[in-house]
mmJSON file of the N, C-alpha and C atoms, coordinates in Angstrom:
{"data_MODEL":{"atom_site":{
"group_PDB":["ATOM","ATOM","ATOM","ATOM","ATOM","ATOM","ATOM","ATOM","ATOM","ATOM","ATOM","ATOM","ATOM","ATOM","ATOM","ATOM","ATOM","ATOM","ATOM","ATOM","ATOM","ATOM","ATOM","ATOM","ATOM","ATOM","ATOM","ATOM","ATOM","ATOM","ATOM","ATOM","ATOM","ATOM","ATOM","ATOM","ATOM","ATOM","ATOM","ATOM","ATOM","ATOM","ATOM","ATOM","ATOM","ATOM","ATOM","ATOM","ATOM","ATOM","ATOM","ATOM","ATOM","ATOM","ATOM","ATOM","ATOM","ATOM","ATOM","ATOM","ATOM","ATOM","ATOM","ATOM","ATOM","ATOM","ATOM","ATOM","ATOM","ATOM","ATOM","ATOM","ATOM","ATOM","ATOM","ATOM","ATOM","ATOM","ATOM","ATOM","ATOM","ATOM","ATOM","ATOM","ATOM","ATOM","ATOM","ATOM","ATOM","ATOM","ATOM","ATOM","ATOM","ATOM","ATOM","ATOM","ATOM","ATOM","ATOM","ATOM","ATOM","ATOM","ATOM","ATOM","ATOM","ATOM","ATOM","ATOM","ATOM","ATOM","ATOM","ATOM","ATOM","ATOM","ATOM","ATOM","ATOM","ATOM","ATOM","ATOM","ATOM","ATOM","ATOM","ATOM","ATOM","ATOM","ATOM","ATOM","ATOM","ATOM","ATOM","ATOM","ATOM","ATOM","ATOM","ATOM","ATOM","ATOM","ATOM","ATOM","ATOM","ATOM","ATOM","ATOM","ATOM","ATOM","ATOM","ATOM","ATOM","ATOM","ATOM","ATOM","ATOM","ATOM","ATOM","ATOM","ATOM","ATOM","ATOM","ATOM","ATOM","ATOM","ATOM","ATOM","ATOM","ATOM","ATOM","ATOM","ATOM","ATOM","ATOM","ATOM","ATOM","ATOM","ATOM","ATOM","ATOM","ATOM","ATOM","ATOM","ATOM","ATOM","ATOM","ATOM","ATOM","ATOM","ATOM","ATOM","ATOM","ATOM","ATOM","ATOM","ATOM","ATOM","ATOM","ATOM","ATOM","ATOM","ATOM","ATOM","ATOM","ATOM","ATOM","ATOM","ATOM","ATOM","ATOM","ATOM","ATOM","ATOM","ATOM","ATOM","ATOM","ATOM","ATOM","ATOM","ATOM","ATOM","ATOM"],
"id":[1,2,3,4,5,6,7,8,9,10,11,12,13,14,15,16,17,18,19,20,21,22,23,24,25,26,27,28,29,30,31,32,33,34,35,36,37,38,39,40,41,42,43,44,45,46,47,48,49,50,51,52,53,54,55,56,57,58,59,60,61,62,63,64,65,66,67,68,69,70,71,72,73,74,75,76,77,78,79,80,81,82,83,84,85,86,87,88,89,90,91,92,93,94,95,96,97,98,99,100,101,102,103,104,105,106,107,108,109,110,111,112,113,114,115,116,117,118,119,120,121,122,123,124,125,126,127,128,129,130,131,132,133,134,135,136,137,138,139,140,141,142,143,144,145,146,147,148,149,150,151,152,153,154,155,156,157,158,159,160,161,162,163,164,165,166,167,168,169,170,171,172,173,174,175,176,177,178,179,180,181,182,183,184,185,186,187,188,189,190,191,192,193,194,195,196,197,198,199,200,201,202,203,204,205,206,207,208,209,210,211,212,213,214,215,216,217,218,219],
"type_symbol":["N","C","C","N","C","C","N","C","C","N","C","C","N","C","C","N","C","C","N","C","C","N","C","C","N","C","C","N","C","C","N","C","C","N","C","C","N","C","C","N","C","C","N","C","C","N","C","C","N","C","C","N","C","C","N","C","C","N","C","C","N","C","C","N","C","C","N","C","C","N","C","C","N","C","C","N","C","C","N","C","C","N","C","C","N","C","C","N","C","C","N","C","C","N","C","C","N","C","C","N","C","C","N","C","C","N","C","C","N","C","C","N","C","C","N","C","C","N","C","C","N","C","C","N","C","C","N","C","C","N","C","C","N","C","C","N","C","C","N","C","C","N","C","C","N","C","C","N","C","C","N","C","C","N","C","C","N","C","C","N","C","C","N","C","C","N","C","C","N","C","C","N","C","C","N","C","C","N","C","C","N","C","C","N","C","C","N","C","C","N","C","C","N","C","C","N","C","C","N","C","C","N","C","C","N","C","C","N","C","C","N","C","C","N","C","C","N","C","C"],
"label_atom_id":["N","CA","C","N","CA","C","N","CA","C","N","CA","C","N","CA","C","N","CA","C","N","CA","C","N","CA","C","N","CA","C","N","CA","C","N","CA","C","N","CA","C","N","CA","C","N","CA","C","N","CA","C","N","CA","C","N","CA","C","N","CA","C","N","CA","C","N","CA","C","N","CA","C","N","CA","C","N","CA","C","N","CA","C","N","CA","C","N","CA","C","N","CA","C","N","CA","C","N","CA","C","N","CA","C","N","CA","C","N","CA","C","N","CA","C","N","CA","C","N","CA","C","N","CA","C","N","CA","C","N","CA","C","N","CA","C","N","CA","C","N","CA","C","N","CA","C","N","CA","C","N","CA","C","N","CA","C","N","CA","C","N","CA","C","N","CA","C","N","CA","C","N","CA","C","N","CA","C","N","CA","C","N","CA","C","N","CA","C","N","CA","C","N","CA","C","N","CA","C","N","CA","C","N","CA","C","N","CA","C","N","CA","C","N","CA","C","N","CA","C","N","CA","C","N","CA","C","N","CA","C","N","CA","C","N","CA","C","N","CA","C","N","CA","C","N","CA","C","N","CA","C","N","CA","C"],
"label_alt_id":[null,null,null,null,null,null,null,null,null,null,null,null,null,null,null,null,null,null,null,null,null,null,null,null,null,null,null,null,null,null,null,null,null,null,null,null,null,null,null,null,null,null,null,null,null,null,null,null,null,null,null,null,null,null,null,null,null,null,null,null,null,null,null,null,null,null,null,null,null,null,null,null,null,null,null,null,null,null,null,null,null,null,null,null,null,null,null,null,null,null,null,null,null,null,null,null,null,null,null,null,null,null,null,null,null,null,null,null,null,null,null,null,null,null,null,null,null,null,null,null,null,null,null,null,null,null,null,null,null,null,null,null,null,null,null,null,null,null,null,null,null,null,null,null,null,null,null,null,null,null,null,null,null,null,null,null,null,null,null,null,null,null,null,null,null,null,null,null,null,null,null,null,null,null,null,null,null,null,null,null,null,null,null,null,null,null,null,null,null,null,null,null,null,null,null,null,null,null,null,null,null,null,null,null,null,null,null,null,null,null,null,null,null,null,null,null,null,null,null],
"label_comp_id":["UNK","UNK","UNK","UNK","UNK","UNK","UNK","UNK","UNK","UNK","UNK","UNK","UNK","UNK","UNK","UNK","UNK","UNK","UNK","UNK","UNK","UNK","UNK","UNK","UNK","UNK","UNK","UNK","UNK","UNK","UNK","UNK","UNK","UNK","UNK","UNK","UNK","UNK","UNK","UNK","UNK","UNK","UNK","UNK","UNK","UNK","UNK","UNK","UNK","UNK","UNK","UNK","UNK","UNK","UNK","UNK","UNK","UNK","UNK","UNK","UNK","UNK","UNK","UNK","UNK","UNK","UNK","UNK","UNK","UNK","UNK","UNK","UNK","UNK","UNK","UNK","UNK","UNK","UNK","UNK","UNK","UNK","UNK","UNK","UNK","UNK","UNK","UNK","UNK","UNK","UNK","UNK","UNK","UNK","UNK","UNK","UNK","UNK","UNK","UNK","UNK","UNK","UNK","UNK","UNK","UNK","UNK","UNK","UNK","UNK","UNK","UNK","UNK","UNK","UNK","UNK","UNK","UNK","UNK","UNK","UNK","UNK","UNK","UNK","UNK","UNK","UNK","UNK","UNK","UNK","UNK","UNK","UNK","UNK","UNK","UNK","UNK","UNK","UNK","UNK","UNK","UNK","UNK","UNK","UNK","UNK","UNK","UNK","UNK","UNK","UNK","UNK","UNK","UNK","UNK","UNK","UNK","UNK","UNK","UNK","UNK","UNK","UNK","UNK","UNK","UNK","UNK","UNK","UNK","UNK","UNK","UNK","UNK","UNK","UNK","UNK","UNK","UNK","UNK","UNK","UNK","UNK","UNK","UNK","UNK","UNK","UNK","UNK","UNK","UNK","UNK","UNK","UNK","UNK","UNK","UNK","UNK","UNK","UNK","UNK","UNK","UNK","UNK","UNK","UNK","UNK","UNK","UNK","UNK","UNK","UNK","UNK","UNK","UNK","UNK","UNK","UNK","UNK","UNK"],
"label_asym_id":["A","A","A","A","A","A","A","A","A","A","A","A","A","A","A","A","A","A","A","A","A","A","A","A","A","A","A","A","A","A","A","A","A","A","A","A","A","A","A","A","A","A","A","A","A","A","A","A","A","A","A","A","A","A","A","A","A","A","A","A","A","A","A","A","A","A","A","A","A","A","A","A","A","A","A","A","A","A","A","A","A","A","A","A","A","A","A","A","A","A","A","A","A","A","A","A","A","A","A","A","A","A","A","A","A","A","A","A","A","A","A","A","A","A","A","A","A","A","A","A","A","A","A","A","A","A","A","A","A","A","A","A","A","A","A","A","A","A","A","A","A","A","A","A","A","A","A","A","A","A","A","A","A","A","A","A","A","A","A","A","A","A","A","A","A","A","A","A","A","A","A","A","A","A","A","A","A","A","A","A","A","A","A","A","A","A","A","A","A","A","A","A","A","A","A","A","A","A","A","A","A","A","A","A","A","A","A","A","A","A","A","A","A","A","A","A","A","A","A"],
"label_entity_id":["1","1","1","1","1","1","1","1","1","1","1","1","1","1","1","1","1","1","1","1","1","1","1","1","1","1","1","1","1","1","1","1","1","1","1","1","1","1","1","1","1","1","1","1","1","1","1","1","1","1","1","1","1","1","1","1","1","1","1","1","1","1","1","1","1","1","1","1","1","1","1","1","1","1","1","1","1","1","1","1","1","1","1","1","1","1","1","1","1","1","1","1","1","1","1","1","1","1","1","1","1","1","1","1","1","1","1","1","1","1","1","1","1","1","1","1","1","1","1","1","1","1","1","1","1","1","1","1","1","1","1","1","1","1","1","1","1","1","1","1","1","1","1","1","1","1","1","1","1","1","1","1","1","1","1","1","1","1","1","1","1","1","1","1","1","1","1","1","1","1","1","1","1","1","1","1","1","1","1","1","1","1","1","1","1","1","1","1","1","1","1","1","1","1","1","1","1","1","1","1","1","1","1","1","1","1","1","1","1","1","1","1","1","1","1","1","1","1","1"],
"label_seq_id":[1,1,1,2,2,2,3,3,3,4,4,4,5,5,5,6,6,6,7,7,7,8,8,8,9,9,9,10,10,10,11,11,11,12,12,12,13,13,13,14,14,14,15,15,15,16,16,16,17,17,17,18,18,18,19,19,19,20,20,20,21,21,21,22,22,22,23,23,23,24,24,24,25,25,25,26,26,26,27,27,27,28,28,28,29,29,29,30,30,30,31,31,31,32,32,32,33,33,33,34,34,34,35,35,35,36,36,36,37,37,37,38,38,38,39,39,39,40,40,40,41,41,41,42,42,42,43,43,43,44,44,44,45,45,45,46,46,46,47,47,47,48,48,48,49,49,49,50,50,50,51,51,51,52,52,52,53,53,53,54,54,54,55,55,55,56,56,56,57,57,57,58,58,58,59,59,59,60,60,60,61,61,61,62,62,62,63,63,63,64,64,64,65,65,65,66,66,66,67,67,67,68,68,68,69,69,69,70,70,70,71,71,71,72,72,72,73,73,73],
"pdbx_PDB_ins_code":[null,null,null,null,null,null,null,null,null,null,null,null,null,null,null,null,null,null,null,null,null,null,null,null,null,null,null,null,null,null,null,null,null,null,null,null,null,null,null,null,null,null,null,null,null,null,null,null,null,null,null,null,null,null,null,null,null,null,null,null,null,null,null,null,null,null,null,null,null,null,null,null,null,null,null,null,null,null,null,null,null,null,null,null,null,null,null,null,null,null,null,null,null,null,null,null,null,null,null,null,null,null,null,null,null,null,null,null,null,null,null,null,null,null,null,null,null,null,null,null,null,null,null,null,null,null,null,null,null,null,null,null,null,null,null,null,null,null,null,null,null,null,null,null,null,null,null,null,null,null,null,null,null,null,null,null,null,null,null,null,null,null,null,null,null,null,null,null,null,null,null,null,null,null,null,null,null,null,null,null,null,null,null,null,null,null,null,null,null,null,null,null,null,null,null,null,null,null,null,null,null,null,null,null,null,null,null,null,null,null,null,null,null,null,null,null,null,null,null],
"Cartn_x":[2.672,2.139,1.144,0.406,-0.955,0.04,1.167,1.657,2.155,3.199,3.358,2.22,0.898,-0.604,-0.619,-0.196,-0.624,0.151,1.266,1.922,2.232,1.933,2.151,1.119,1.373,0.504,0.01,0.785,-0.027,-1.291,-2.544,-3.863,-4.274,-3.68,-3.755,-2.669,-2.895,-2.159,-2.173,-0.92,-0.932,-0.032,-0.831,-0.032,0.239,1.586,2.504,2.227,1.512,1.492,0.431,1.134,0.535,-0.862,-1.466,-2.067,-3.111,-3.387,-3.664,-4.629,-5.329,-6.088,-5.839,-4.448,-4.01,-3.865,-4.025,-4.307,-5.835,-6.416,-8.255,-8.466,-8.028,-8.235,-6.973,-5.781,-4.888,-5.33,-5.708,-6.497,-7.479,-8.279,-9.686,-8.929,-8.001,-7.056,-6.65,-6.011,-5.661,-6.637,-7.597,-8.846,-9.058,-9.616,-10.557,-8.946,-7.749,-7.197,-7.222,-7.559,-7.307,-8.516,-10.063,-11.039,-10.994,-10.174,-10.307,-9.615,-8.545,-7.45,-8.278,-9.474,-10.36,-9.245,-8.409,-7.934,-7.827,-7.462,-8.253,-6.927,-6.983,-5.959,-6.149,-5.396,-5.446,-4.957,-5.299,-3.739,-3.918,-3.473,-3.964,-4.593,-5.611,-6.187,-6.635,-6.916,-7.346,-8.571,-9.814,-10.888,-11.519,-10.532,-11.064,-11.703,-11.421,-12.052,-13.428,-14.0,-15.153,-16.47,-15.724,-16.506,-16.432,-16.198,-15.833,-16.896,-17.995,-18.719,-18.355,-17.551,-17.15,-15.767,-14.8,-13.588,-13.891,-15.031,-15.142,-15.969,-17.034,-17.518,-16.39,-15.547,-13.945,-13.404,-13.224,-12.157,-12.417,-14.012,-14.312,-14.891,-15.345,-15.063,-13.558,-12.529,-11.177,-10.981,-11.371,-11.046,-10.412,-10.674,-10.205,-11.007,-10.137,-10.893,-11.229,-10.509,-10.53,-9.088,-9.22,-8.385,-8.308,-7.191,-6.937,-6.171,-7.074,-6.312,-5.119,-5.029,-3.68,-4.064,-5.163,-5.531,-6.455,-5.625,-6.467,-6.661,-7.565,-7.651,-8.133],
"Cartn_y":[-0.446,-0.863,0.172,0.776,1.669,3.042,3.273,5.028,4.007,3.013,2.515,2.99,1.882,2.735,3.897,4.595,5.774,6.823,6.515,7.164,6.552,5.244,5.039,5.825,5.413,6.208,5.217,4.249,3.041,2.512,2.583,2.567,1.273,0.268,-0.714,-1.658,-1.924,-2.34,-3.673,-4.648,-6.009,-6.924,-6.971,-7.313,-8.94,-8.455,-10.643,-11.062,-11.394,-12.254,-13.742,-14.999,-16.209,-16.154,-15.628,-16.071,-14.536,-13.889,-12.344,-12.179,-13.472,-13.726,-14.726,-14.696,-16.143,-15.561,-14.444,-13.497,-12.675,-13.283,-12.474,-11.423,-11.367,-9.636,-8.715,-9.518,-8.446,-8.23,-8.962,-8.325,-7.505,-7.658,-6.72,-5.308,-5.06,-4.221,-3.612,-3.796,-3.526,-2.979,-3.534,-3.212,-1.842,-2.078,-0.682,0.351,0.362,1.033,1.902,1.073,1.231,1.651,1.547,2.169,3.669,4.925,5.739,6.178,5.467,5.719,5.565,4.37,4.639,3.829,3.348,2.594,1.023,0.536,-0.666,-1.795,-3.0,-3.202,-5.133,-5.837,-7.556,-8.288,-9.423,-10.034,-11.476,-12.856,-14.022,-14.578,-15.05,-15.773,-16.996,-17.56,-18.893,-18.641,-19.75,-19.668,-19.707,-19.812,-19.37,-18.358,-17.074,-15.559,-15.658,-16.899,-16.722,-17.601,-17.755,-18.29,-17.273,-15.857,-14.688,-13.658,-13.298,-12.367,-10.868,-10.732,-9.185,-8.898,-9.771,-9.6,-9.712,-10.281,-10.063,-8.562,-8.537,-6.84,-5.542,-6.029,-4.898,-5.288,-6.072,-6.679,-5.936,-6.111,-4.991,-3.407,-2.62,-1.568,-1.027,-1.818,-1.416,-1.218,-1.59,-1.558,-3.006,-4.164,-5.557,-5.094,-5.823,-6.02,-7.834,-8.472,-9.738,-10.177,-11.567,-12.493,-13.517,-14.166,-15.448,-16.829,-17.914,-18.71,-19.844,-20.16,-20.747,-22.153,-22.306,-23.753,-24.464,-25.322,-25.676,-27.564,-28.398,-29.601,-30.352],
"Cartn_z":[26.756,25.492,24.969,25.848,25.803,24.812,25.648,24.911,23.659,23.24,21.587,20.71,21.513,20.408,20.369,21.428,21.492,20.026,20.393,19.46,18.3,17.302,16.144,15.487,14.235,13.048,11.999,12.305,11.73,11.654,10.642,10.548,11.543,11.364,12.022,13.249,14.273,15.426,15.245,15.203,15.427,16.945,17.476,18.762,18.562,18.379,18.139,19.448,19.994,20.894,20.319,20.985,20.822,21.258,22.225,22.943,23.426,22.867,23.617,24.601,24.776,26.005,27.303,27.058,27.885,29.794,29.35,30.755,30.87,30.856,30.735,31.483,32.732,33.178,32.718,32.299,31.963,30.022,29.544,28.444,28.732,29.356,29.838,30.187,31.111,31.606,30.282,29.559,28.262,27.089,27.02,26.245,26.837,27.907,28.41,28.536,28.258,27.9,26.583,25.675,24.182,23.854,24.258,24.546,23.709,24.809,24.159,23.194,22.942,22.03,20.144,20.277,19.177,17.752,18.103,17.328,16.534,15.371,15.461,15.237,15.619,16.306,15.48,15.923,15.994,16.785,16.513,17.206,17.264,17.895,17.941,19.456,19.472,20.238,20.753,21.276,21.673,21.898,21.722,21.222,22.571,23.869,24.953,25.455,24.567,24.303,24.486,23.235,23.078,24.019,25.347,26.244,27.56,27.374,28.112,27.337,27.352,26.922,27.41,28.421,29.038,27.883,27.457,27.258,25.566,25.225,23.882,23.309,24.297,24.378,24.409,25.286,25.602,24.389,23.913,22.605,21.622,21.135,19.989,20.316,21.616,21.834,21.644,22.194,22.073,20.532,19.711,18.276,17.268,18.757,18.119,16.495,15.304,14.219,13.607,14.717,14.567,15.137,15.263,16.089,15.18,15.452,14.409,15.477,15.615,16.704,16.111,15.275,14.559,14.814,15.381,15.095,13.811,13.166,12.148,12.389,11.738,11.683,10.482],
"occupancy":[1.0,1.0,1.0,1.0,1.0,1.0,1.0,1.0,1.0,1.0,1.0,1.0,1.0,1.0,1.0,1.0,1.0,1.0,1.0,1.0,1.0,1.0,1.0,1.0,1.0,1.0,1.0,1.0,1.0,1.0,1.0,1.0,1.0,1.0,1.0,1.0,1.0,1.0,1.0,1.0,1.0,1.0,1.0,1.0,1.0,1.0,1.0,1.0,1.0,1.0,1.0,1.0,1.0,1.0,1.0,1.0,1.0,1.0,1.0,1.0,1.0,1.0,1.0,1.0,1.0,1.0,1.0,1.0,1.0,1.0,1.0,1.0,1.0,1.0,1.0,1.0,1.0,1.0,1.0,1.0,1.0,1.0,1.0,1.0,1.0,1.0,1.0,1.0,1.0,1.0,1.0,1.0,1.0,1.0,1.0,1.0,1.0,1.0,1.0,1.0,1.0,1.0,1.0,1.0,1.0,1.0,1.0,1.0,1.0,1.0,1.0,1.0,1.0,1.0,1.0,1.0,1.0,1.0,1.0,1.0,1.0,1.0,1.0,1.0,1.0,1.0,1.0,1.0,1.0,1.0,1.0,1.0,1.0,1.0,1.0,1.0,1.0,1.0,1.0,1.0,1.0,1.0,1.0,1.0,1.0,1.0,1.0,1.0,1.0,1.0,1.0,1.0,1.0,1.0,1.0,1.0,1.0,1.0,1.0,1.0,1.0,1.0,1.0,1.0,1.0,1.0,1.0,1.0,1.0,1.0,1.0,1.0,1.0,1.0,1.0,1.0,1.0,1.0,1.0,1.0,1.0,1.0,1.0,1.0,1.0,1.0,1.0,1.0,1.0,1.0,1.0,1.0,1.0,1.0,1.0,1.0,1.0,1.0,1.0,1.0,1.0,1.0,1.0,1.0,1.0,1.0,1.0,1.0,1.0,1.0,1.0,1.0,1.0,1.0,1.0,1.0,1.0,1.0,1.0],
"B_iso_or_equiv":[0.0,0.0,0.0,0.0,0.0,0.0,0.0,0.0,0.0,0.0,0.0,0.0,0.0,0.0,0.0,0.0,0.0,0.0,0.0,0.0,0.0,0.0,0.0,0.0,0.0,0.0,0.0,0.0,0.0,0.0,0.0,0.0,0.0,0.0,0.0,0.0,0.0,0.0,0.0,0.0,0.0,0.0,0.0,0.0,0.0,0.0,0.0,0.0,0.0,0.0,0.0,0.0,0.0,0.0,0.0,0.0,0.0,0.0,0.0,0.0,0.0,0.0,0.0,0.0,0.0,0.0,0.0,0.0,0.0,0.0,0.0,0.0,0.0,0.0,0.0,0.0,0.0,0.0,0.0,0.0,0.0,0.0,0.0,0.0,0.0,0.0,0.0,0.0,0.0,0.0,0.0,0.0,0.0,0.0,0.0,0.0,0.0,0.0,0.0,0.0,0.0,0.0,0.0,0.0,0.0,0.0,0.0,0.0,0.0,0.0,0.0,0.0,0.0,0.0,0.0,0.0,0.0,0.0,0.0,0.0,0.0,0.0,0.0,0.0,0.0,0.0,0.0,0.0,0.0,0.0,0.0,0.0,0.0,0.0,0.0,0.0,0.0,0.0,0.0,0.0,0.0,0.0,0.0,0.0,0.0,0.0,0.0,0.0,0.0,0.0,0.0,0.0,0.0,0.0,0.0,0.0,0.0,0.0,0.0,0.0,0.0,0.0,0.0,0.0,0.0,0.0,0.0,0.0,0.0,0.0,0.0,0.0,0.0,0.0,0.0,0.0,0.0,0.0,0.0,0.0,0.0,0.0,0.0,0.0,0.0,0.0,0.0,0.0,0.0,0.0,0.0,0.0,0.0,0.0,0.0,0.0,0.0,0.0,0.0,0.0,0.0,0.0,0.0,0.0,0.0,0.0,0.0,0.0,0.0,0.0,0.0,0.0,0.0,0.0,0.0,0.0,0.0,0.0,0.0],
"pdbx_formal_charge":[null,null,null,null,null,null,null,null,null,null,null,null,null,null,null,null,null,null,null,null,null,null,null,null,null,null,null,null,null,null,null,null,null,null,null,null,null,null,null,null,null,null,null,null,null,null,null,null,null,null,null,null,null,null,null,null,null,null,null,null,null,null,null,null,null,null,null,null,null,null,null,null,null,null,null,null,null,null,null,null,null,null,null,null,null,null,null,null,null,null,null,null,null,null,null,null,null,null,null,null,null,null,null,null,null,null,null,null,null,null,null,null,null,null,null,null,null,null,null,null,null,null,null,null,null,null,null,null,null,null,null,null,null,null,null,null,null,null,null,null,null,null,null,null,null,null,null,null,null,null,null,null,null,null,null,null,null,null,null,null,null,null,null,null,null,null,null,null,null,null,null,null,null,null,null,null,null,null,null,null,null,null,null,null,null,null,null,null,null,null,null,null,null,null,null,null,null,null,null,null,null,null,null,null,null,null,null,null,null,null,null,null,null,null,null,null,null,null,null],
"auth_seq_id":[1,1,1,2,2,2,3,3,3,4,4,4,5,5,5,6,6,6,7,7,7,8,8,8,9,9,9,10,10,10,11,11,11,12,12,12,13,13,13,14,14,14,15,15,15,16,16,16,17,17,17,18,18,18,19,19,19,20,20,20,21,21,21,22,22,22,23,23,23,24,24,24,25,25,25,26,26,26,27,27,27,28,28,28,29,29,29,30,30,30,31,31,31,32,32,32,33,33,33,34,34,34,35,35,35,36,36,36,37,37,37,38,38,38,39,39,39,40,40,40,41,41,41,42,42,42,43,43,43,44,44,44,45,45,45,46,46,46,47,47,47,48,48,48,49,49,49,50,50,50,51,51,51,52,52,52,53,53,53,54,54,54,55,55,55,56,56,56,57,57,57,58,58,58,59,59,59,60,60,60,61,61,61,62,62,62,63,63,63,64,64,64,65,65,65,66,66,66,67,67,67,68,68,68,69,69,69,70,70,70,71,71,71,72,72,72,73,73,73],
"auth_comp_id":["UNK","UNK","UNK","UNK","UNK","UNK","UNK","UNK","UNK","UNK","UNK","UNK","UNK","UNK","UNK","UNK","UNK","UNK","UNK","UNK","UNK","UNK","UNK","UNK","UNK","UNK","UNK","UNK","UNK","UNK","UNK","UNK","UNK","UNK","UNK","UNK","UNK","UNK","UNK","UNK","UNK","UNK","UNK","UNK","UNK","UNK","UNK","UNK","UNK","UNK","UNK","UNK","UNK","UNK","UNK","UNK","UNK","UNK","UNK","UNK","UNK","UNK","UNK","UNK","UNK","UNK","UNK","UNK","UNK","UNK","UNK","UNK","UNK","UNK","UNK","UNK","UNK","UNK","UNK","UNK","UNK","UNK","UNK","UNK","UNK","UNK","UNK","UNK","UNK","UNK","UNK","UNK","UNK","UNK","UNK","UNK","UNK","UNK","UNK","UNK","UNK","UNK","UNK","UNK","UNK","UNK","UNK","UNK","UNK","UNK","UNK","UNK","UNK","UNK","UNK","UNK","UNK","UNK","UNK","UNK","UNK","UNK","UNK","UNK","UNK","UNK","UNK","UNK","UNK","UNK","UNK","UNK","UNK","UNK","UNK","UNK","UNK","UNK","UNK","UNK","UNK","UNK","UNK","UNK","UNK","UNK","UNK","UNK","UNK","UNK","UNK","UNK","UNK","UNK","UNK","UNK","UNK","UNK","UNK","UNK","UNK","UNK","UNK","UNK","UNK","UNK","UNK","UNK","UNK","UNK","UNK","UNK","UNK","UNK","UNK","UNK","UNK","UNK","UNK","UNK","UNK","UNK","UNK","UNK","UNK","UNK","UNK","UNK","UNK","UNK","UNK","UNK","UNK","UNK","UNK","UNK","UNK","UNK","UNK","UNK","UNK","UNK","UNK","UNK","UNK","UNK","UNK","UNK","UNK","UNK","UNK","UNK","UNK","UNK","UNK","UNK","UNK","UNK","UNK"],
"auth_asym_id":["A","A","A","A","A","A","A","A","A","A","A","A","A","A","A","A","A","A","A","A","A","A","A","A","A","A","A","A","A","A","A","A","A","A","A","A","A","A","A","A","A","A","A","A","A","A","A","A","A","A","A","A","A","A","A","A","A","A","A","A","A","A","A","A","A","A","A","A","A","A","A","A","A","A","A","A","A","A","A","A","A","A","A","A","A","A","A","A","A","A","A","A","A","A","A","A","A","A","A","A","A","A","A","A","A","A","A","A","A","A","A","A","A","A","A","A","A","A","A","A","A","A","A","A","A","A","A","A","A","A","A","A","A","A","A","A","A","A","A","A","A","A","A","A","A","A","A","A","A","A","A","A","A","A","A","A","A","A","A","A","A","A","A","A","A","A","A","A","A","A","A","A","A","A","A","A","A","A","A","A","A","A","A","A","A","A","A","A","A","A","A","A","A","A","A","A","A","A","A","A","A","A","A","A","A","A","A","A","A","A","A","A","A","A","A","A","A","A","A"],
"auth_atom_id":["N","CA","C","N","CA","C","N","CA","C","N","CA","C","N","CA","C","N","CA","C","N","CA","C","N","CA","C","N","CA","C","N","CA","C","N","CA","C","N","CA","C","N","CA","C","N","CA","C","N","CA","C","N","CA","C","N","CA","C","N","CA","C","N","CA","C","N","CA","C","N","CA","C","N","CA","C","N","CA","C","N","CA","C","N","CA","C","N","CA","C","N","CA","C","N","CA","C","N","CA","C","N","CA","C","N","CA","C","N","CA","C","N","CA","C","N","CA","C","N","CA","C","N","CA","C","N","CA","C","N","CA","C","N","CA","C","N","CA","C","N","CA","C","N","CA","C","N","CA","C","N","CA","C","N","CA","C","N","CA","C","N","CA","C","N","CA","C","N","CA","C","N","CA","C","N","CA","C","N","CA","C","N","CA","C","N","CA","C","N","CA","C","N","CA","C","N","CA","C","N","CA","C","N","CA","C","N","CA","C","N","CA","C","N","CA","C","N","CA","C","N","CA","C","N","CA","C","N","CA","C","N","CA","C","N","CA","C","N","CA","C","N","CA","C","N","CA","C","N","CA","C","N","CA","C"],
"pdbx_PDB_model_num":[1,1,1,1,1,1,1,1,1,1,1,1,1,1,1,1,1,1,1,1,1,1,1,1,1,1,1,1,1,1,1,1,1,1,1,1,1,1,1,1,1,1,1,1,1,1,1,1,1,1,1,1,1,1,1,1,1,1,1,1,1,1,1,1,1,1,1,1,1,1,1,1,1,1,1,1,1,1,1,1,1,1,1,1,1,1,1,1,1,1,1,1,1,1,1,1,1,1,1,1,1,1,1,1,1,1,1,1,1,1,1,1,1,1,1,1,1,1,1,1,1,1,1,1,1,1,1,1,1,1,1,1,1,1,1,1,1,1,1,1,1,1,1,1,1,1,1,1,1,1,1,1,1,1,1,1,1,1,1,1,1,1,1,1,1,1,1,1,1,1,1,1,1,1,1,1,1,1,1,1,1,1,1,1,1,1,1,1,1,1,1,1,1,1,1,1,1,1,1,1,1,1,1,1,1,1,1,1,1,1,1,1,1,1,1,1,1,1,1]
}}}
């Protein structure tokens, strides 16, 4: 996934996944990948993210520009 970023040219990255934290160290793993790549990226989340202070720090160093969790009420 890391060389795709690597090599698009697209200003912005959207990763379709449901869930982009539904694996917390394999997101963390992923983040501190994208780290130096300096790119800025999205994708959807579960609001579980935001009870992880390490994976939300990696989220926006990586270049997260926001998350959207698809839950509404």
């Amino acid at each position: 996934m890391v060389d795709e970023v690597r090599r698009t040219t697209a200003p912005l990255v959207f990763f379709v996944d449901d869930n982009f934290v539904s694996d917390p160290e394999g997101a963390k793993e992923l983040c501190r990948e994208l780290v130096p790549l300096g790119r800025r990226w999205v994708s959807q989340a579960s609001i579980d993210a935001a009870h992880d202070e390490e994976l939300l720090a990696l989220m926006a160093r990586s270049g997260c520009q926001g998350s959207w969790s698809g839950s509404r009420r």
